[in-house]
N, C-alpha and C positions, 0 to 999 in steps of 0.2 A: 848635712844629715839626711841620710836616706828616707823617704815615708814611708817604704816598705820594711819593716822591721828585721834584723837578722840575729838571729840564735846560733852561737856554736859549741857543739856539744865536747867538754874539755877532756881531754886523756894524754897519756906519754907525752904527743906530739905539741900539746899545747898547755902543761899546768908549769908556765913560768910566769913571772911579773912580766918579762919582758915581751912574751908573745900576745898573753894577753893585751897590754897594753897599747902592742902592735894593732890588733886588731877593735881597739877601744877608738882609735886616732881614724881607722876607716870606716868605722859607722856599728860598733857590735852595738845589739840590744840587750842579749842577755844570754847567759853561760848556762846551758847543760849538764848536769850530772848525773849519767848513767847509772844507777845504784845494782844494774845484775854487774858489774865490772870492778866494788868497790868495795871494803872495809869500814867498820864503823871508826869515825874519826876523819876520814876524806872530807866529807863536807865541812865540817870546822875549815878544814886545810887550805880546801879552794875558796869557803867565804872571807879567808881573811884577804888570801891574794885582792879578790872583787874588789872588795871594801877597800886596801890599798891603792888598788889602781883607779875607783872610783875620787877618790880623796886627792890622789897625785895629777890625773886629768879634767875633773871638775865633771864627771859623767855619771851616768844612774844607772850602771848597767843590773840588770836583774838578773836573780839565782834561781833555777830551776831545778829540781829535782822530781826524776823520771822513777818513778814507782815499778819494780819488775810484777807484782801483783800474783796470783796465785797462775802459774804457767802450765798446761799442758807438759809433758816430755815423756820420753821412754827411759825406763831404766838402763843399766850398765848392761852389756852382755859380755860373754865368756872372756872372748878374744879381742874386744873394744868393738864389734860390730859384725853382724848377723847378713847374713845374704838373704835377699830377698826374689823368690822366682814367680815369674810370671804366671797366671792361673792359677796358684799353689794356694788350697786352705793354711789360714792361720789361724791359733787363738790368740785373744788380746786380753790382759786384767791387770785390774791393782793388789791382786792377791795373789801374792808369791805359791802360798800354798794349793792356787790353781795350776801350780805348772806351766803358766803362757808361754805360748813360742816371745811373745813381744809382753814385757811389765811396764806399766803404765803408773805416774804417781797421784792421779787421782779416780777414782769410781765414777767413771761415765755410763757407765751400763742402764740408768734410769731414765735418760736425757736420749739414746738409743731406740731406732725400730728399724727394721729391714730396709736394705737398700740406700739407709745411711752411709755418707762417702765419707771415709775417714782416710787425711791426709797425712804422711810424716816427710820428715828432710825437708822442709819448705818445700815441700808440696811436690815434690821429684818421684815420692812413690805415695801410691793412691791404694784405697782398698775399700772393695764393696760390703756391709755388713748383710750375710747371709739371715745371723739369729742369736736372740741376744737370750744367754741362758743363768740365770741367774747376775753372777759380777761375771763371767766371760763372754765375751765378745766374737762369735763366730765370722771371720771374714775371708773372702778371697781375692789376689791380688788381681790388680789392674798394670802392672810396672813391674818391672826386675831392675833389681841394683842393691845397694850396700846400706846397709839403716846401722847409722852410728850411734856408739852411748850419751845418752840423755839430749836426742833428736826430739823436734818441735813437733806437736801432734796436733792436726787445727781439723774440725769439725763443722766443716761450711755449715750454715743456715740454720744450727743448734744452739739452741739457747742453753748456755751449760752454767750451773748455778754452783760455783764452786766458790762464790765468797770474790769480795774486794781487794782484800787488803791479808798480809800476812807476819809472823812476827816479824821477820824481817823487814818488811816492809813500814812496822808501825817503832820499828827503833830507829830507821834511816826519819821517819818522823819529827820524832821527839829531839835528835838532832837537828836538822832542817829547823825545828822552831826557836831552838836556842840561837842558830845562827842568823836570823831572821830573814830565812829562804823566802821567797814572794810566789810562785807556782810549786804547787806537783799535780804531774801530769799521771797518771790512773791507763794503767795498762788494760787492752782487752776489754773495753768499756762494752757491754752488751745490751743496758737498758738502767732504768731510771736507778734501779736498787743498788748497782754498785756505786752508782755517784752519792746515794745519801749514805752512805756506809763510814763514806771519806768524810764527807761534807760535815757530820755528825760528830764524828772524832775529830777533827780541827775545831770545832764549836765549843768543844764540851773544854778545849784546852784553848781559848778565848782566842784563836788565830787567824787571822786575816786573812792569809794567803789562797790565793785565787788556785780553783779546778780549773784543770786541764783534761778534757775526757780525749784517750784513745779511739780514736774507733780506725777499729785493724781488725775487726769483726764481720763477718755477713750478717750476723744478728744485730750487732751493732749500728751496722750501714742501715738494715729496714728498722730498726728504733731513732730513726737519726732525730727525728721530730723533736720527739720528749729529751732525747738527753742534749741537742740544742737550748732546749727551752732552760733545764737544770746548769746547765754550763756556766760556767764562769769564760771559757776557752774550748773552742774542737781543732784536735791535732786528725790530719790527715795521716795518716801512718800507712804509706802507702806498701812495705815490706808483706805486712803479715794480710794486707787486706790483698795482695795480689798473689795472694796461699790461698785465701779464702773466696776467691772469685775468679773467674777466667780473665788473664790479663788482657784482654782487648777491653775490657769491662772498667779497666782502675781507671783512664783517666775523664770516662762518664760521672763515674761514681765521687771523682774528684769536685768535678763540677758540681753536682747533685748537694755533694755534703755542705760545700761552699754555700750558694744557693738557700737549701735551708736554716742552716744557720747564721745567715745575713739575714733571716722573715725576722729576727729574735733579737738583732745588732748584737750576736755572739759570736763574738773575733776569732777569726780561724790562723790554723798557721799549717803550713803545707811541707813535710816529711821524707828525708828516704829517697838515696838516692840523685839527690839535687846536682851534685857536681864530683860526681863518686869518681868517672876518671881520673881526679886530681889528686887523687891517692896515691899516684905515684909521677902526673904531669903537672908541667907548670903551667896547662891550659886548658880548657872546657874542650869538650864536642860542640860540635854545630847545633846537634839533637839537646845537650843539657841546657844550651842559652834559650833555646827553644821553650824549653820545660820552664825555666824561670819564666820565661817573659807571657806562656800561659797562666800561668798558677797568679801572679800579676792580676794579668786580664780578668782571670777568675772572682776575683778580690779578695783573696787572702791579705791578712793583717801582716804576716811576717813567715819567712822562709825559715829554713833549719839544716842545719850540717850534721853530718854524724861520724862517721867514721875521715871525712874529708879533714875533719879540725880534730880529729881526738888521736888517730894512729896515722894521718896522711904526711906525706911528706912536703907538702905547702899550705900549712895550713893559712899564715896572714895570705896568702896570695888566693889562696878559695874564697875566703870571706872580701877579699880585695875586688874581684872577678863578681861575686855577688850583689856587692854595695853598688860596683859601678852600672850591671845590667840594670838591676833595681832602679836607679837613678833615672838611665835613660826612659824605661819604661813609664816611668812616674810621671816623665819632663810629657808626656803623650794626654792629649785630653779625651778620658775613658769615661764612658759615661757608666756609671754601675746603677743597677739596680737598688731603690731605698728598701730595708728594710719595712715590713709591716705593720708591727707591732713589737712591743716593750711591755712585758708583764705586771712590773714592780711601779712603774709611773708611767702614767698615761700623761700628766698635767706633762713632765718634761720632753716624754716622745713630741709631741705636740710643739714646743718650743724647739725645739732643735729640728723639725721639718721644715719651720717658718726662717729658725735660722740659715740652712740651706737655701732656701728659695733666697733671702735676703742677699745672701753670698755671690747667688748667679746673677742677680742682678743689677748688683753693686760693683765698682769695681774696688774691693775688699784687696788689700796685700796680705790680710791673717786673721785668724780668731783664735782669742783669749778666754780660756774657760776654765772660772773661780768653781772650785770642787772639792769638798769637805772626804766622800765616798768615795770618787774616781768615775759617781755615773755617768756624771754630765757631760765628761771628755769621752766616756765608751760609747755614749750617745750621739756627741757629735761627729765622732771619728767613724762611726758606722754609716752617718751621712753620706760620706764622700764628698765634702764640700771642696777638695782640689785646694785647698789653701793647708799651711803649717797651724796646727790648732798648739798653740802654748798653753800648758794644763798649769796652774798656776793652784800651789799646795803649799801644806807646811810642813809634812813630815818624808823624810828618806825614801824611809817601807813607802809610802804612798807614788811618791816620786819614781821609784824604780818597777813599780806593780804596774804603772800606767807607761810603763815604754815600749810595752810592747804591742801597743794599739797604733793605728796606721797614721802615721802623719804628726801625731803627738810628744811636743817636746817639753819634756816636763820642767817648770819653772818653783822651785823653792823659794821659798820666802821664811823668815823667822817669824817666831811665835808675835814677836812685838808688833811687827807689821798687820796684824790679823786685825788691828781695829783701824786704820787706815783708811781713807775712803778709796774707791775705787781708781780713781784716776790719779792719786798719787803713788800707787803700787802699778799704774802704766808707765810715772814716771821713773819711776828705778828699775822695770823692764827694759825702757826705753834706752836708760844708762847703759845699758850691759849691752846696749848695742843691736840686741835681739829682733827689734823694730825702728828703722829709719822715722824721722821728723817728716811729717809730711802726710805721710803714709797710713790711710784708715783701715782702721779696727774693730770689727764685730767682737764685741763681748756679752758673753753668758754667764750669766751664775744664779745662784740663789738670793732671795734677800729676805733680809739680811745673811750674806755669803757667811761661809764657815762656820753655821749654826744651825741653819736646819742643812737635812739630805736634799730639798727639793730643787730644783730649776726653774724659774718664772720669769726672767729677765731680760731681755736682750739689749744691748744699747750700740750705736755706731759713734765711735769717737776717730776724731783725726789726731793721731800723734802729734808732739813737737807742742811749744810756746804760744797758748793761741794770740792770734795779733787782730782780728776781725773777721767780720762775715758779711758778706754781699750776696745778691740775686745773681746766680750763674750761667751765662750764656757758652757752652765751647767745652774742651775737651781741659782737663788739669794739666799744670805747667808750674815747674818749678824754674828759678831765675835767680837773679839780681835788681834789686832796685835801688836805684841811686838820687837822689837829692835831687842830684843837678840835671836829670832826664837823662841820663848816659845809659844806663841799665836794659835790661830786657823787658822790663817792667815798670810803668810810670801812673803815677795817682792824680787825678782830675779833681776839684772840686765839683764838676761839673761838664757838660759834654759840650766842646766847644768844635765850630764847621770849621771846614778847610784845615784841620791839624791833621799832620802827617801822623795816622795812627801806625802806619803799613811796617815801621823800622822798627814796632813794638812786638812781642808776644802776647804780650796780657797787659791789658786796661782794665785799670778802676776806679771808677765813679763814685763817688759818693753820693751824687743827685739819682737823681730819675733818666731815665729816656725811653726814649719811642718804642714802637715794635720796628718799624721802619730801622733805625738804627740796629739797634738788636741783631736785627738779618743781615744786614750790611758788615756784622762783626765776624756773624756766622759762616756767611757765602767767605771771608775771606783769613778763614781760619785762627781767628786772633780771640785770646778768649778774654770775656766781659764779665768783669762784677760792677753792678749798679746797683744804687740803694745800700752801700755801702756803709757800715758801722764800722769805726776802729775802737777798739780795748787802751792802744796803744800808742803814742808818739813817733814814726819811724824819722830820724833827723840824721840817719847815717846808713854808709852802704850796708843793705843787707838780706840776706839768703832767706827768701819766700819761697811756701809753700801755697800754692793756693786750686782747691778742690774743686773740679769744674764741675761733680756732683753736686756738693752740700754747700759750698762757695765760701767753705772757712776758710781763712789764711792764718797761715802756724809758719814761725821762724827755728 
C-alpha cells in the first residue's frame, strides 16, 4: 500500500466494477465525483459500485464529492462565440437589459475598481477595467481571439462574495449524505466564510464528512492561513489557480500552500494535471514523474487524477504509474517539516511530537493508533514519522475518512472488540498478518481508548508470544534455538570461560556478567541477554524473537 495516498476522479472511462477494482488492487484511496459533469442520482450509482468493491476486496476506499459551487462564466452569444480584438473597449454585466458586449451570470461590479484585470478562457484573453458604472463593467482588451459560451471568468486578487454553495450544489448534498460520502471538496474557497457556509450545513444535518477547501484562488492563496486552520483538507487545484496567477508563480505557490497547511497538520492533496498525457498514452513524461516526485517531497498527503481516470484512455495504468512513483518516493528518507501547532488539542499535539521523537529513536517496524475521532491518526500522520501508522476504528464512515491521510492504514474492529484490552486487539492485528512477531510497536491512544476524543498514551510493545526479558547487549536477531545447542541461539544458566560462544548469534544468560564480558560480546558482534527472566519453558526447537532494544523475547 502506497503512503502517498491516491484519488481518482471517476467518469465514462472508469464507472465499472471492474476498473475500479483494478485500481483498488493498486493502491486507490478514494473515488472523485465531479458534480459539474453529473445528474442527480450518479452518486447513489457510483457509492454503490465503492461499497461493492470495498466488500469484494476488503478495502476502504473513500467517496468524494467535488462541489462545482457558485462559478464565475459568460453567458451564451449569438453564434456560440464572440471575437475578441485587441485594444477594443467592451462592456461586461449581469443585466441583460444593459446590452453587454460580454453577459456575465453574477454582479461583480461592487467587488470592481479601475485597473482591475479581469480574465476569461482560462486566462487566454485578459482585460483591463477602464470604469465601473453602476452593474456595467467598462473594459479594454489586453488579447484578441475567440470567447466561447458560458467561458470561465476569474478575477485575480478579488475577493468576490458570491456565496459557497448553490441549489445545486446543496441537492448533490443531501445525496452525498444518504450515500454516506466521506469528503466534499468546496470549490473556489476564498476565505474563512465560505468554509463555515458548508461546515454549517453538514452540521445542522448531523454529518461527519470531512471539508475539502479549493484554493484555485489568488484570494484564496493570500487567505491560505485561516482557511488551513478551518480545513478539515487543502486541495491544490492547480487549473484555476494558474488562471489566477502567472504560471511561473503555481509551483511556488504549491509549495507555500503545502507549507502552511502542514503549521495546522491539515492534510493537503495536490491537483490537476498530474499525468494528463496519459489521456491518450500508456506512459508519463519525464516532466510529470517529476511533478509527482516534487509535490511528494513537498508533503502532500495524496495526489489526484482528473481527466486521466475519468475520460483517459489508461486509466488503471495512470493510477498504476502513480502508486508505483509514489512508492519509490516514499522507500526515500525525507525529512519534512513538523507541523507547529493543532488548535483543538494541544494535550495530544504534544503526544504525538514525543511519539515521533520516540520513533526516530527506536527502531519501531509501525505505529498503532486507537482513535474514537480520526484525530489521533491525522496527528500522527502529519508527523511524518516514516513508519505505516495502522488507525485502528470501529466504524466504515471512520475507516474510509481516515485513508486518505499519509501512511495510514485503517484497521476495523467490531463493536465487541471495543472493551478488550489493548494488547489483545494487537493480537488479532497480529492475526491478519499486518504486523510480523517479533517486531515492536509504538502505540497511541486515548485512555481509556474509544471514549473520550483525547490522546495521552503511548506505549512500546513487541509483537508475538512473549517468552522473557533480559538486559541487552548488541543489535536484535531473530533464530532458532534448539535444546541440544544446534540452533543460532543457546541459553546458559550462567556465563561459563573457554565456551565456544563464536558459532552462536545470540546468547542468553540468565545470571549476571561483567562489563568486561559484555564488551567481549559486543566487539564481536553476538548479541547478549543477561539477567535473564523466562515467562516460559522452552523444551523444543523454537523461533525467537529477541529485541536488542528492550531485550524481550517473543516466539
Amino acid at each position: 500500500m502506497s503512503r502517498t495516498k491516491l484519488i481518482a476522479t471517476i467518469g465514462p472511462a472508469s464507472e465499472s466494477m471492474e476498473i475500479i477494482k483494478k485500481m483498488a488492487n493498486l493502491g486507490l484511496s478514494c473515488i472523485r465525483i465531479n458534480t459539474a459533469h453529473i445528474e442527480n442520482g450518479y452518486i447513489t450509482k457510483v457509492a454503490k459500485m465503492v461499497d461493492d468493491v470495498n466488500k469484494s476486496e476488503g478495502t476502504y476506499i473513500g467517496l468524494m464529492v467535488d462541489l462545482k459551487g457558485p462559478e464565475l462564466r459568460t453567458g451564451k452569444f449569438k453564434d456560440g462565440s464572440f471575437k475578441i480584438d485587441y485594444n477594443k473597449k467592451y462592456k461586461i454585466s449581469y443585466n441583460k437589459n444593459d446590452n453587454p458586449d460580454i453577459l456575465i451570470n453574477y454582479n461583480i461590479s461592487d467587488f470592481i475598481d479601475d485597473k482591475t484585470l479581469i480574465a476569461m478562457s482560462d486566462g487566454k484573453l485578459r482585460f483591463s477595467v477602464d470604469s465601473v458604472n453602476g452593474d456595467i463593467i467598462n473594459v479594454t482588451s489586453l488579447d484578441s481571439g475567440s470567447l466561447r459560451d458560458n467561458s470561465r471568468v476569474n478575477v485575480p486578487g478579488k475577493l468576490l462574495r458570491l456565496g459557497s454553495l448553490t441549489d445545486r450544489d446543496r441537492m448533490f448534498i443531501e445525496e452525498g449524505i444518504k450515500n454516506n460520502v466521506n469528503f466534499y471538496a468546496l470549490s473556489f474557497v476564498q476565505s474563512r466564510e465560505n468554509i463555515n457556509e458548508l461546515q454549517d450545513y453538514l452540521f445542522e444535518r448531523n454529518c461527519d464528512a470531512q471539508l475539502i477547501s479549493k484554493i484555485e484562488t489568488k484570494s484564496g492563496y493570500d487567505n491560505i492561513d485561516e482557511i488551513a486552520r478551518a480545513s478539515d483538507f487543502i486541495m491544490v487545484a492547480r487549473g484555476d489557480l494558474g488562471v489566477e496567477m502567472p504560471l511561473k508563480e503555481v509551483t511556488i505557490a504549491q509549495k507555500k500552500i503545502i507549507d502552511e497547511s502542514r503549521k495546522y497538520a491539515t492534510p493537503t492533496i495536490v491537483a490537476t494535471q498530474m499525468l494528463e498525457s496519459m489521456v491518450n498514452n500508456d506512459s508519463p513524461t519525464r516532466a510529470e514523474v517529476s511533478d509527482i516526485t516534487n509535490a511528494i517531497i513537498d508533503g502532500t498527503d495524496a495526489l489526484m487524477l482528473s481527466e486521466e481516470t475519468a475520460i483517459g484512455r489508461y486509466p488503471v495504468e495512470a493510477i498504476g504509474y502513480l502508486s508505483s512513483i509514489s512508492d519509490y518516493v516514499d522507500s526515500m528518507e525525507i525529512k519534512y517539516k513538523e507541523p507547529e501547532s493543532f488548535a483543538f488539542d494541544k494535550v495530544a499535539f504534544a503526544i504525538s511530537k514525543g511519539l515521533k521523537m520516540i520513533s526516530d529513536y527506536t527502531n519501531v517496524d509501525s505505529i498503532v493508533a486507537f482513535t474514537r475521532s480520526g484525530f489521533t491518526a491525522r496527528l500522527v500522520s502529519s508527523m511524518r514519522p516514516g513508519k505505516m501508522i495502522y488507525s485502528v476504528v470501529s466504524s466504515d464512515f471512520l475507516a474510509r475518512s481516515l485513508n486518505l491521510l499519509k501512511s495510514v492504514v485503517p484497521v476495523k474492529i467490531d463493536e465487541s472488540m471495543k472493551s478488550k484490552e489493548i494488547y489483545d486487539i494487537l493480537v488479532d492485528i497480529n492475526r491478519s498478518n499486518k504486523i510480523r512477531p517479533g517486531k515492536k510497536v509504538l502505540v497511541v491512544s486515548g485512555s481509556p481508548y474509544f471514549v473520550f476524543g483525547g490522546t495521552n498514551e503511548i506505549r512500546l510493545v513487541t509483537m508475538g508470544k512473549f517468552i522473557g526479558r533480559g538486559y541487552p547487549v548488541g543489535n536484535s536477531f531473530s533464530g532458532y534455538y534448539e535444546p541440544d545447542g544446534s540452533g543460532d541461539i543457546i541459553i546458559l544458566d550462567k556465563y561459563i570461560k573457554n565456551f565456544d560462544y563464536k558459532k552462536y548469534k545470540c546468547v542468553i544468560i540468565k545470571g549476571n556478567v561483567s562489563d568486561t564480558i559484555k564488551n567481549l560480546f559486543y566487539e564481536n558482534k553476538i548479541l547478549l541477554l543477561y539477567n535473564t527472566e523466562f515467562d516460559a519453558e522452552l523444551n523444543e526447537k523454537t523461533f525467537l524473537n529477541i529485541d536488542g532494544d528492550t531485550g524481550i523475547i517473543t516466539a
